[in-house]
CHARMM-style PDB file with segment names, atoms N, HN, CA, C and O in Angstrom:
ATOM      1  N   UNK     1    -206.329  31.622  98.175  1.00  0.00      PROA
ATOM      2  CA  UNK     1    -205.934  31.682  96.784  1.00  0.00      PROA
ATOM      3  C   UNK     1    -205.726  33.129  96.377  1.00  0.00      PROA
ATOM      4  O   UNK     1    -206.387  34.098  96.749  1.00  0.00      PROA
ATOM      5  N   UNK     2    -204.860  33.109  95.684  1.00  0.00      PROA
ATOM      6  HN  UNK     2    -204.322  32.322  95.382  1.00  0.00      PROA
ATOM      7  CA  UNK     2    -204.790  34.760  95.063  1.00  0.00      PROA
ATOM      8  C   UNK     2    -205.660  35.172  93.968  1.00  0.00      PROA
ATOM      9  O   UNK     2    -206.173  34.445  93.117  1.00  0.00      PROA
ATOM     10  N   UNK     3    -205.790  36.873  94.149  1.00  0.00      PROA
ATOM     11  HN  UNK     3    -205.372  37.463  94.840  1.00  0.00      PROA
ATOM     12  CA  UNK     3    -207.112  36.851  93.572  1.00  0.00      PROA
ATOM     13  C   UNK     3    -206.266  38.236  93.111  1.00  0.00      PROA
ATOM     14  O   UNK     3    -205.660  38.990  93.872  1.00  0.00      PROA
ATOM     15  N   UNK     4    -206.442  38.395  91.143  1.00  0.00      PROA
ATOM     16  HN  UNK     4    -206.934  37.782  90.525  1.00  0.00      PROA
ATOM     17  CA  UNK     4    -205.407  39.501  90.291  1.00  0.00      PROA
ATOM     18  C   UNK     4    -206.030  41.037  90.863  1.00  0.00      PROA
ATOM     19  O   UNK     4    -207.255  41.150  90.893  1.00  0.00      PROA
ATOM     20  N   UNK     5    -205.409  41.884  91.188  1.00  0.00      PROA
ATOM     21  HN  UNK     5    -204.414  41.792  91.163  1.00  0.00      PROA
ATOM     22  CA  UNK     5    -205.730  43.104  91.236  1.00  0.00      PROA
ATOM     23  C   UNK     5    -207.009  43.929  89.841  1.00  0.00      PROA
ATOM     24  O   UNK     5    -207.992  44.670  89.890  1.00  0.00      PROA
ATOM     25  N   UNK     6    -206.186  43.205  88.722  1.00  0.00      PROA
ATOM     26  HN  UNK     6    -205.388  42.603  88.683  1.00  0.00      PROA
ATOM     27  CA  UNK     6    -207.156  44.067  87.960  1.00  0.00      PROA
ATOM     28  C   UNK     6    -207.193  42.755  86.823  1.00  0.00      PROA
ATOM     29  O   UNK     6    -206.502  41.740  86.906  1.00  0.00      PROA
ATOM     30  N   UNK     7    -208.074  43.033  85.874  1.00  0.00      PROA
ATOM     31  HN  UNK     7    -208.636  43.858  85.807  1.00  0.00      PROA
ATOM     32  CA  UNK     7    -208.672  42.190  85.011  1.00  0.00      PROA
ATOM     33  C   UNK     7    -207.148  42.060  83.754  1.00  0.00      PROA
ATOM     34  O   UNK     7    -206.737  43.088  83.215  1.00  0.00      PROA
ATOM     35  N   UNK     8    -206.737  41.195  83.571  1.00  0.00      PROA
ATOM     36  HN  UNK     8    -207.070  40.360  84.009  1.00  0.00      PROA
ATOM     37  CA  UNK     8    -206.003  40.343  82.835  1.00  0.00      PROA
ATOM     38  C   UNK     8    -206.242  40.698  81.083  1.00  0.00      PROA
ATOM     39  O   UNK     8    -207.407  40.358  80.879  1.00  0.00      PROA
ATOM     40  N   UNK     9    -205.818  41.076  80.137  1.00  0.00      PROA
ATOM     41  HN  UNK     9    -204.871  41.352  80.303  1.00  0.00      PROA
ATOM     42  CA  UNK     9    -206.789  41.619  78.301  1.00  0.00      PROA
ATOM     43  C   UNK     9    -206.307  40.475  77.971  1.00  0.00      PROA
ATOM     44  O   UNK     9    -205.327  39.758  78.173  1.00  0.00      PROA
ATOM     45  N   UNK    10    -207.683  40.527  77.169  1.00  0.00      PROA
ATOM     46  HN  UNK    10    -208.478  41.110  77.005  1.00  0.00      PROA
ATOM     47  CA  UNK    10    -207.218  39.215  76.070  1.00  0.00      PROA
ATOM     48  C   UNK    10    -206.615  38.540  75.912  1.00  0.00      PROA
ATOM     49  O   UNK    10    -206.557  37.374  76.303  1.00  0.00      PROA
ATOM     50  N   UNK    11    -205.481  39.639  74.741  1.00  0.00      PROA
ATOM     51  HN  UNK    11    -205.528  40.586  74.424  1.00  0.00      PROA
ATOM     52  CA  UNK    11    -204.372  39.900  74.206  1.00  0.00      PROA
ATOM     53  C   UNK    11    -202.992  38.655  75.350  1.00  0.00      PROA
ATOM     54  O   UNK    11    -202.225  37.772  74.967  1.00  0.00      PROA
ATOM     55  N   UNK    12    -203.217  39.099  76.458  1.00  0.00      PROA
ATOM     56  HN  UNK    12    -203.840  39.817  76.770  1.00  0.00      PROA
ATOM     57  CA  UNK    12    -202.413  38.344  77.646  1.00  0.00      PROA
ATOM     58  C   UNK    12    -202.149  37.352  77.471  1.00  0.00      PROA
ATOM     59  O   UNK    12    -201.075  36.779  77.295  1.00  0.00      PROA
ATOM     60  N   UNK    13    -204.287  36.714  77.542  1.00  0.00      PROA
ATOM     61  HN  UNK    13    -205.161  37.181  77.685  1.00  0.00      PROA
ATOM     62  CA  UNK    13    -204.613  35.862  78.312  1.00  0.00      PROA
ATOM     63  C   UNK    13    -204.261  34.758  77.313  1.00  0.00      PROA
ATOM     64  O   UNK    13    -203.972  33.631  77.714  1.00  0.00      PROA
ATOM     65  N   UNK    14    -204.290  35.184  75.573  1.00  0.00      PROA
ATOM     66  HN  UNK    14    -204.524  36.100  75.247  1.00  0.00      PROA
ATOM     67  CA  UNK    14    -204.022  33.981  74.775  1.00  0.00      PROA
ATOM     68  C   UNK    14    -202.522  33.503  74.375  1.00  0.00      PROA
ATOM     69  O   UNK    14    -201.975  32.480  73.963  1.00  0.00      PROA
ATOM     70  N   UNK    15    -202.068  35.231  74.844  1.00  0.00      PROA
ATOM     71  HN  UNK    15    -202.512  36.062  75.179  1.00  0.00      PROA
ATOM     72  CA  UNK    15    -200.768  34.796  74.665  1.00  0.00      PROA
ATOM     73  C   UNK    15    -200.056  33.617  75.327  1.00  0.00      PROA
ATOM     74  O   UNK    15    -199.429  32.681  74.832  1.00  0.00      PROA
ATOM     75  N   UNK    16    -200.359  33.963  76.688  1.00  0.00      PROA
ATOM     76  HN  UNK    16    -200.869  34.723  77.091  1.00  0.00      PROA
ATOM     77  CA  UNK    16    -199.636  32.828  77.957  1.00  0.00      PROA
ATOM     78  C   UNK    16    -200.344  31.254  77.782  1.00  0.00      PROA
ATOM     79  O   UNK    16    -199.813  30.163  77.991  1.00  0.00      PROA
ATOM     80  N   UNK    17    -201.870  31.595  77.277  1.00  0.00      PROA
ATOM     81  HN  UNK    17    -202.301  32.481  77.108  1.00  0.00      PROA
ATOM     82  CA  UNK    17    -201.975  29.777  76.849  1.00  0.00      PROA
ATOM     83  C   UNK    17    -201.880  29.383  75.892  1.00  0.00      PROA
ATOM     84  O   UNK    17    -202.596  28.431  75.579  1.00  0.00      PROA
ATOM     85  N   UNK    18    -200.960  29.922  74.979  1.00  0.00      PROA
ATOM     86  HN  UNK    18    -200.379  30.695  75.233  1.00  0.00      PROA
ATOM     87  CA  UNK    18    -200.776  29.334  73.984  1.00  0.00      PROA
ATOM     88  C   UNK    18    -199.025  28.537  74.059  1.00  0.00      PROA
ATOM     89  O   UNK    18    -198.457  27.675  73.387  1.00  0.00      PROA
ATOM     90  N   UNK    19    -198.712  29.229  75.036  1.00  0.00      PROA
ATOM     91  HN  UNK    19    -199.172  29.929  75.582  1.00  0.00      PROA
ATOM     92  CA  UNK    19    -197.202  28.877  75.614  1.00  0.00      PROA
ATOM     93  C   UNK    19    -196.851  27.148  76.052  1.00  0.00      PROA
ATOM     94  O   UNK    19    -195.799  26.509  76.078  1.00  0.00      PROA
ATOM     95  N   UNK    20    -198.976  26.622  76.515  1.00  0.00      PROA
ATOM     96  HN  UNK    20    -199.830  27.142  76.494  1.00  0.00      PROA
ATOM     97  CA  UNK    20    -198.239  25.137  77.167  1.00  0.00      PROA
ATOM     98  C   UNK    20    -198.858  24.578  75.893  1.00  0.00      PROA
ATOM     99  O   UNK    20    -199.665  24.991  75.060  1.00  0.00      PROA
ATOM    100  N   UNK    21    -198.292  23.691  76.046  1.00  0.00      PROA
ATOM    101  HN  UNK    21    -197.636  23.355  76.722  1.00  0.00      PROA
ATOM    102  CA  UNK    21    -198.238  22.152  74.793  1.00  0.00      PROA
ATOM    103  C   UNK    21    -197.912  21.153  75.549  1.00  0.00      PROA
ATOM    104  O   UNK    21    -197.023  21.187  76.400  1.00  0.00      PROA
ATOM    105  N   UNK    22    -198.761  20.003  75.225  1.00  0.00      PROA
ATOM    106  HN  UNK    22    -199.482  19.975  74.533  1.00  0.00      PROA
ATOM    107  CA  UNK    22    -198.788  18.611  75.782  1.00  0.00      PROA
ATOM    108  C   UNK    22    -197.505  17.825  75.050  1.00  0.00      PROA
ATOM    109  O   UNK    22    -196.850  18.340  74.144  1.00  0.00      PROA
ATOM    110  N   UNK    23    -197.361  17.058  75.362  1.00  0.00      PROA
ATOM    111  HN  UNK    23    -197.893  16.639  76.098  1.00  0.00      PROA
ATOM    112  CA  UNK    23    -195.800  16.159  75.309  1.00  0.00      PROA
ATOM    113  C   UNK    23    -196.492  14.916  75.166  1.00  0.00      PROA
ATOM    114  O   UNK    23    -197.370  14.600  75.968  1.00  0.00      PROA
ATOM    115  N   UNK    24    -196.185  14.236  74.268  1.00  0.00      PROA
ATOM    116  HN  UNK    24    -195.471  14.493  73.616  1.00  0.00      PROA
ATOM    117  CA  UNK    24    -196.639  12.517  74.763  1.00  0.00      PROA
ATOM    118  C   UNK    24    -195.817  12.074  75.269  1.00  0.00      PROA
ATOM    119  O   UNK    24    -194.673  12.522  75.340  1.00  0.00      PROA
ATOM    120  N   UNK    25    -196.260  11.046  75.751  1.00  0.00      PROA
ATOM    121  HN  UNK    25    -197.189  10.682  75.693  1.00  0.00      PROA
ATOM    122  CA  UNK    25    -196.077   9.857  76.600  1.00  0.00      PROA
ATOM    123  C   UNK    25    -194.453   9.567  76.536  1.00  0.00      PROA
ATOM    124  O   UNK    25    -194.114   9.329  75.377  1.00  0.00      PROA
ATOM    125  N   UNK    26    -193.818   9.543  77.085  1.00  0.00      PROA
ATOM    126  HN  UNK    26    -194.094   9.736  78.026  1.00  0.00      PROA
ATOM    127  CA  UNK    26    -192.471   9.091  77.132  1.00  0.00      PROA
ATOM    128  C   UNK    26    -192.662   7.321  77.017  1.00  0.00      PROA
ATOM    129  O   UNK    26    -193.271   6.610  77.816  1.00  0.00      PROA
ATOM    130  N   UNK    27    -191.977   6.916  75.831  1.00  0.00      PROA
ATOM    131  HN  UNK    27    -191.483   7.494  75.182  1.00  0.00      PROA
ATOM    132  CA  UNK    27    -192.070   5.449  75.317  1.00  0.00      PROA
ATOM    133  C   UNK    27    -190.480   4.857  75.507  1.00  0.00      PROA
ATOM    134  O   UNK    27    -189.426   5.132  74.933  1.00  0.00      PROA
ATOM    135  N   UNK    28    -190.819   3.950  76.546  1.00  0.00      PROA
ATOM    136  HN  UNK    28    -191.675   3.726  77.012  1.00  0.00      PROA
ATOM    137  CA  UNK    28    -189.696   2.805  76.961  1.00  0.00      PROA
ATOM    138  C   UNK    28    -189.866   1.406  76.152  1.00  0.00      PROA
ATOM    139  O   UNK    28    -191.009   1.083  75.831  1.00  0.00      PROA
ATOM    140  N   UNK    29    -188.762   0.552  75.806  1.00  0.00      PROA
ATOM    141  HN  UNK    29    -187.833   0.815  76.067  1.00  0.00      PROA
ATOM    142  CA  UNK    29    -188.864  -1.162  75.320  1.00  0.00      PROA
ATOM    143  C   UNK    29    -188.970  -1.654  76.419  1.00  0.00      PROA
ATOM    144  O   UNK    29    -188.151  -1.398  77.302  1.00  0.00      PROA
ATOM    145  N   UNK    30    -190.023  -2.484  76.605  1.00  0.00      PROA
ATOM    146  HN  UNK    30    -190.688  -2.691  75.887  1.00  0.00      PROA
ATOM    147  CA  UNK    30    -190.242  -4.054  77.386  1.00  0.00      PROA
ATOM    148  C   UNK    30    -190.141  -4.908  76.615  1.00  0.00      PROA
ATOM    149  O   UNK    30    -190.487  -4.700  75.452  1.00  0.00      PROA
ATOM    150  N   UNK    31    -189.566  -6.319  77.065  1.00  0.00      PROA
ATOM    151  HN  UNK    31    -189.286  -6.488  78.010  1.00  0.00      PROA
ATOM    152  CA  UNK    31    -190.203  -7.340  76.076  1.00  0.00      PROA
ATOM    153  C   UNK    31    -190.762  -8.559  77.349  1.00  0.00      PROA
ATOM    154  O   UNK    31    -190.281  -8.916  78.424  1.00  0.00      PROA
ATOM    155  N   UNK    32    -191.849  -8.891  76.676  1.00  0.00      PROA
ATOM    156  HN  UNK    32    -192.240  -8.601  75.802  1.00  0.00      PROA
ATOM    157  CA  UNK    32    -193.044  -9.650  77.048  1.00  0.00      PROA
ATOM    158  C   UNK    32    -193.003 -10.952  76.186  1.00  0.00      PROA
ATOM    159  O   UNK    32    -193.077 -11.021  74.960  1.00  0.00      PROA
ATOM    160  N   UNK    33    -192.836 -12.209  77.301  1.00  0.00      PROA
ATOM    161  HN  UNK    33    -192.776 -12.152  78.297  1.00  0.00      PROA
ATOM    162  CA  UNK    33    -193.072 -13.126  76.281  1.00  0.00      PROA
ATOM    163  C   UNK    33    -192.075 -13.288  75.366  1.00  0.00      PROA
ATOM    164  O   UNK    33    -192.374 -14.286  74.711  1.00  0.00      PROA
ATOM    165  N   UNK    34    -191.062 -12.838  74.985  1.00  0.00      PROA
ATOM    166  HN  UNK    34    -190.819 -12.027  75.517  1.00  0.00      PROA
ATOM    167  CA  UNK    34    -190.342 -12.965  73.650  1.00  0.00      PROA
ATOM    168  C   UNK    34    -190.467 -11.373  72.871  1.00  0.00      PROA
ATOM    169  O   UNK    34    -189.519 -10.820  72.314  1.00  0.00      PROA
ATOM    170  N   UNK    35    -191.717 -10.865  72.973  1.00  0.00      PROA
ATOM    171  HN  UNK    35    -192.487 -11.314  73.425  1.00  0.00      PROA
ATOM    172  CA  UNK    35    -191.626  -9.997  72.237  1.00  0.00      PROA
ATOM    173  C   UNK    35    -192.020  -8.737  72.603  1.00  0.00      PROA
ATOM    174  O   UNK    35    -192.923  -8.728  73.439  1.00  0.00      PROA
ATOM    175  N   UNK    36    -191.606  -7.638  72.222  1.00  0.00      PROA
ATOM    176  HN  UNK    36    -190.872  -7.645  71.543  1.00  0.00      PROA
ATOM    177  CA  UNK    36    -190.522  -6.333  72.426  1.00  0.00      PROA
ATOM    178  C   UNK    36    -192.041  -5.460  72.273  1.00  0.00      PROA
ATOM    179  O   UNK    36    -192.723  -5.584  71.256  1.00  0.00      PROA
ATOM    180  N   UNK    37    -192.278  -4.957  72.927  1.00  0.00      PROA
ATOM    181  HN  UNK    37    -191.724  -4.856  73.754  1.00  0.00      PROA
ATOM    182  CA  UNK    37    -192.963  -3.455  73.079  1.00  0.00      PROA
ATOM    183  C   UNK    37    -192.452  -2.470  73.501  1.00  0.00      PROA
ATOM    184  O   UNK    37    -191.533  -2.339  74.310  1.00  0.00      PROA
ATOM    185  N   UNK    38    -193.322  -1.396  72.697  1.00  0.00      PROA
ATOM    186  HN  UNK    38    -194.068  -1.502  72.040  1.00  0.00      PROA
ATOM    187  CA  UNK    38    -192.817   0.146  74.022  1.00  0.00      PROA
ATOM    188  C   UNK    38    -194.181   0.375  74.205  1.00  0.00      PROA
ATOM    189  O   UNK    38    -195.259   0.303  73.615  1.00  0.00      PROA
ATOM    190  N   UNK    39    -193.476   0.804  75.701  1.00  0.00      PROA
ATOM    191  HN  UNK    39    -192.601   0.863  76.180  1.00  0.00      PROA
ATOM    192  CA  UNK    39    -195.108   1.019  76.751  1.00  0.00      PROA
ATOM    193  C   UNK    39    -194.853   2.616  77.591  1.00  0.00      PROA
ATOM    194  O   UNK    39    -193.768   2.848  78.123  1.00  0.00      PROA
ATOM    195  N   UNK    40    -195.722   3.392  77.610  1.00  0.00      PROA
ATOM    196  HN  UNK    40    -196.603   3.204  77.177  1.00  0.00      PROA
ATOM    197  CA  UNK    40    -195.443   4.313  78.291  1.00  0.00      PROA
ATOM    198  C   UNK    40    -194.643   4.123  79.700  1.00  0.00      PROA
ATOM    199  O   UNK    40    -194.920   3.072  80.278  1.00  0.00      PROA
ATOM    200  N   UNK    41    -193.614   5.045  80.399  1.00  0.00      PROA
ATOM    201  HN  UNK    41    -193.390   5.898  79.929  1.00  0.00      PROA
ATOM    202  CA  UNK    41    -192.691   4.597  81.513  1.00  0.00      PROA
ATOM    203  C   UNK    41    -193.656   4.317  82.592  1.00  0.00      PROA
ATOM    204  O   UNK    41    -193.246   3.427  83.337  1.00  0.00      PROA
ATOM    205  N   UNK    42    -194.765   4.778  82.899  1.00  0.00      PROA
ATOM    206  HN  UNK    42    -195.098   5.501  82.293  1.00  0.00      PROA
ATOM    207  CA  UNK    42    -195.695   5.175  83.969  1.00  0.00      PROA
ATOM    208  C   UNK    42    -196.792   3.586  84.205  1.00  0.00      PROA
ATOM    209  O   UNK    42    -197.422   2.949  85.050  1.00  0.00      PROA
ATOM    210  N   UNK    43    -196.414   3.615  82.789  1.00  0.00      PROA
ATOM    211  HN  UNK    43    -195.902   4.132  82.103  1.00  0.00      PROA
ATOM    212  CA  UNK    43    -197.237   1.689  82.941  1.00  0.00      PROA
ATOM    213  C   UNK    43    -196.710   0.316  83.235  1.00  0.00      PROA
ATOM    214  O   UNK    43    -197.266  -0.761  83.447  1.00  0.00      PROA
ATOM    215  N   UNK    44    -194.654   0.946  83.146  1.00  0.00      PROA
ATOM    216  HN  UNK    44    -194.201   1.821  82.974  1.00  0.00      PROA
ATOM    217  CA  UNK    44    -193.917  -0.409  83.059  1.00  0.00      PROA
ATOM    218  C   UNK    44    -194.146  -1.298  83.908  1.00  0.00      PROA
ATOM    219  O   UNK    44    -194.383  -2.465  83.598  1.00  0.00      PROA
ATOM    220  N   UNK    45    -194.094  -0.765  85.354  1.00  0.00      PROA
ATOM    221  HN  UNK    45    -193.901   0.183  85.606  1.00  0.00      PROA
ATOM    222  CA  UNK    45    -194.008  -1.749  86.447  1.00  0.00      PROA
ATOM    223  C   UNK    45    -195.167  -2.694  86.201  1.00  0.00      PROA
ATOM    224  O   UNK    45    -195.064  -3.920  86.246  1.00  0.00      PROA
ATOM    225  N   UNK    46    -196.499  -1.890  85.885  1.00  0.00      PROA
ATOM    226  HN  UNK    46    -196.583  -0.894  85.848  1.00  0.00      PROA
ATOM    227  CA  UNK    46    -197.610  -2.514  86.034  1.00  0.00      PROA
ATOM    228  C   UNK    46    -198.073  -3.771  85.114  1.00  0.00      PROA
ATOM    229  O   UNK    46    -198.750  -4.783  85.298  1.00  0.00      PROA
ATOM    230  N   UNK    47    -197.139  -3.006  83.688  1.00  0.00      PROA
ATOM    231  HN  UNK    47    -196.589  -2.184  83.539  1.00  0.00      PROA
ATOM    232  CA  UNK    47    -196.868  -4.588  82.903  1.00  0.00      PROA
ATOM    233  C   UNK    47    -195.725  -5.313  83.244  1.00  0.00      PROA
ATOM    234  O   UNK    47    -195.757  -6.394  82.656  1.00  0.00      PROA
ATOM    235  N   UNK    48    -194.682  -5.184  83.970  1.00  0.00      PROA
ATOM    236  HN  UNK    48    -194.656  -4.306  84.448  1.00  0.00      PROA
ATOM    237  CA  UNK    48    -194.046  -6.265  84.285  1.00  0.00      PROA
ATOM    238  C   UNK    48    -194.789  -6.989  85.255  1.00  0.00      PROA
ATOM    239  O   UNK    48    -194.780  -8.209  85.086  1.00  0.00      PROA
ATOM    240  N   UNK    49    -195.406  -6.574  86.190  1.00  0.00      PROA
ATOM    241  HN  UNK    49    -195.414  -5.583  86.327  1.00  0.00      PROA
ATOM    242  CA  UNK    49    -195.902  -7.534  86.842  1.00  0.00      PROA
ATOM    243  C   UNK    49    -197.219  -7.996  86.299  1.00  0.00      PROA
ATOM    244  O   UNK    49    -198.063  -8.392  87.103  1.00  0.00      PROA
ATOM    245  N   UNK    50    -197.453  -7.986  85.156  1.00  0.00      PROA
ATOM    246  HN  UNK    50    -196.768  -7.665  84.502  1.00  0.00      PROA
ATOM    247  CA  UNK    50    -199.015  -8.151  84.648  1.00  0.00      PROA
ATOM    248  C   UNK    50    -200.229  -7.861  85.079  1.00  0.00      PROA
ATOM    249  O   UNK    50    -201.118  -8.691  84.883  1.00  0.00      PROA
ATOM    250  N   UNK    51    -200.463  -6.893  85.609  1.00  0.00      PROA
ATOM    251  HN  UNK    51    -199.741  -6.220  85.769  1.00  0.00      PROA
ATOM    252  CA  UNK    51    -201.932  -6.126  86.347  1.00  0.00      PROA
ATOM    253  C   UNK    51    -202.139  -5.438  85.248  1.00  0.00      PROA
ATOM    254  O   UNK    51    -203.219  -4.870  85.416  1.00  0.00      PROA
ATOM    255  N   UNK    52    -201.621  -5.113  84.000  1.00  0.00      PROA
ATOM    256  HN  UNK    52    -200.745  -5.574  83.863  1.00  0.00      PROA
ATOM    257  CA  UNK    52    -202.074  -4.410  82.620  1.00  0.00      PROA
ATOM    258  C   UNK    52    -201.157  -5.313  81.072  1.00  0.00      PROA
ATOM    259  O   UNK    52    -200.017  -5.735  80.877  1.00  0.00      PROA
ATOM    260  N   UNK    53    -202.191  -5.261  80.426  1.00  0.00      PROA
ATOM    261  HN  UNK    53    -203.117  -4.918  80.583  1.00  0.00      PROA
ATOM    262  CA  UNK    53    -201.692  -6.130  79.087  1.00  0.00      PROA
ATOM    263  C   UNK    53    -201.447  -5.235  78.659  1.00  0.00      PROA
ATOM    264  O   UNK    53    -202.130  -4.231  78.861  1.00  0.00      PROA
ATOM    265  N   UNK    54    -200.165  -5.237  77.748  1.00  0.00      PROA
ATOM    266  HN  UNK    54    -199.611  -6.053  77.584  1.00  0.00      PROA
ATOM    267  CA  UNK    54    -199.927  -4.195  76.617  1.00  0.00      PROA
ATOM    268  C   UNK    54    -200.756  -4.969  74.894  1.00  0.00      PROA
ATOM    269  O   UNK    54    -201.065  -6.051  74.395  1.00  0.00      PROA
ATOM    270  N   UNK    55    -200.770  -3.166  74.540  1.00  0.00      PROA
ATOM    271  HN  UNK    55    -200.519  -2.287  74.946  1.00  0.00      PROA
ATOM    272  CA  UNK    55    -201.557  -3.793  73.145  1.00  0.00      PROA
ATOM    273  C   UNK    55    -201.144  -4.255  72.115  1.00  0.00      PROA
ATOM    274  O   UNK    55    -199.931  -4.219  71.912  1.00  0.00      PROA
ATOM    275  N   UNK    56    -201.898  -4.745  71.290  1.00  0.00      PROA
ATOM    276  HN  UNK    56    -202.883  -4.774  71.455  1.00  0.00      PROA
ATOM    277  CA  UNK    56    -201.406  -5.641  70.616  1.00  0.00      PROA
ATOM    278  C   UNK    56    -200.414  -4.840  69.417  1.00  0.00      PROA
ATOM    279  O   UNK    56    -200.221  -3.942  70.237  1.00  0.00      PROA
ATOM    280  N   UNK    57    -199.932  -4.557  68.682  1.00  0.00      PROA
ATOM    281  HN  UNK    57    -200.089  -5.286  68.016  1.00  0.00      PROA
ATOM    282  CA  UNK    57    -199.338  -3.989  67.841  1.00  0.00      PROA
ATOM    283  C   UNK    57    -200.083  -3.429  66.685  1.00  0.00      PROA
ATOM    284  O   UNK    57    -200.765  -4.186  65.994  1.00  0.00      PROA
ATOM    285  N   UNK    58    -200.019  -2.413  66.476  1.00  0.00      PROA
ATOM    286  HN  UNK    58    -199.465  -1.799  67.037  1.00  0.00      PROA
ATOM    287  CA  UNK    58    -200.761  -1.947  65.039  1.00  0.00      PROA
ATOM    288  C   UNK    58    -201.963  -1.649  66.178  1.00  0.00      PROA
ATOM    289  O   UNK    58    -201.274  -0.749  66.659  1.00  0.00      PROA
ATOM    290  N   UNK    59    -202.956  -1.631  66.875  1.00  0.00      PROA
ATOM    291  HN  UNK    59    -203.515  -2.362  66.484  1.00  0.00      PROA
ATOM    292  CA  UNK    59    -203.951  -1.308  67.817  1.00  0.00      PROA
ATOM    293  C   UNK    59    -203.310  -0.101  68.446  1.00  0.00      PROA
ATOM    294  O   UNK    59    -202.219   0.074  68.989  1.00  0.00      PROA
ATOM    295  N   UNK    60    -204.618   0.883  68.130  1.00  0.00      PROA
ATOM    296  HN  UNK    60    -205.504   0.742  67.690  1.00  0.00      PROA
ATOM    297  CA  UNK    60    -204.686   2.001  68.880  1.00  0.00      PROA
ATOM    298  C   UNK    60    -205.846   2.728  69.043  1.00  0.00      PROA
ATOM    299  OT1 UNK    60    -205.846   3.741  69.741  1.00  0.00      PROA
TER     300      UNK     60
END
């Protein structure tokens, strides 16, 4: 692993983490049953084949 020559200020260190930001969930339509959800992309398969229920609406 690399290891910095010299110690990194502050000033740097908050600058550069303040740079990442989280993203939500990328939301796709399924419909289930008749009726239409969005489910994160990463869960679709798993609710099409039903190994995960999507929630109920208004539930979070």
């Amino acid at each position: 692993m690399a290891v910095p020559k010299r110690r990194t200020s502050r000033s740097n260190t908050r600058h550069r983490r303040a740079q990442w930001k989280a993203t939500p969930p990328d939301l796709v339509p399924v419909t289930i049953d008749g009726e239409s959800y969005r489910v994160p992309r990463a869960l679709l398969r798993g609710i099409e084949r039903g190994y995960v229920q999507p929630a109920p609406r208004g539930a979070r």
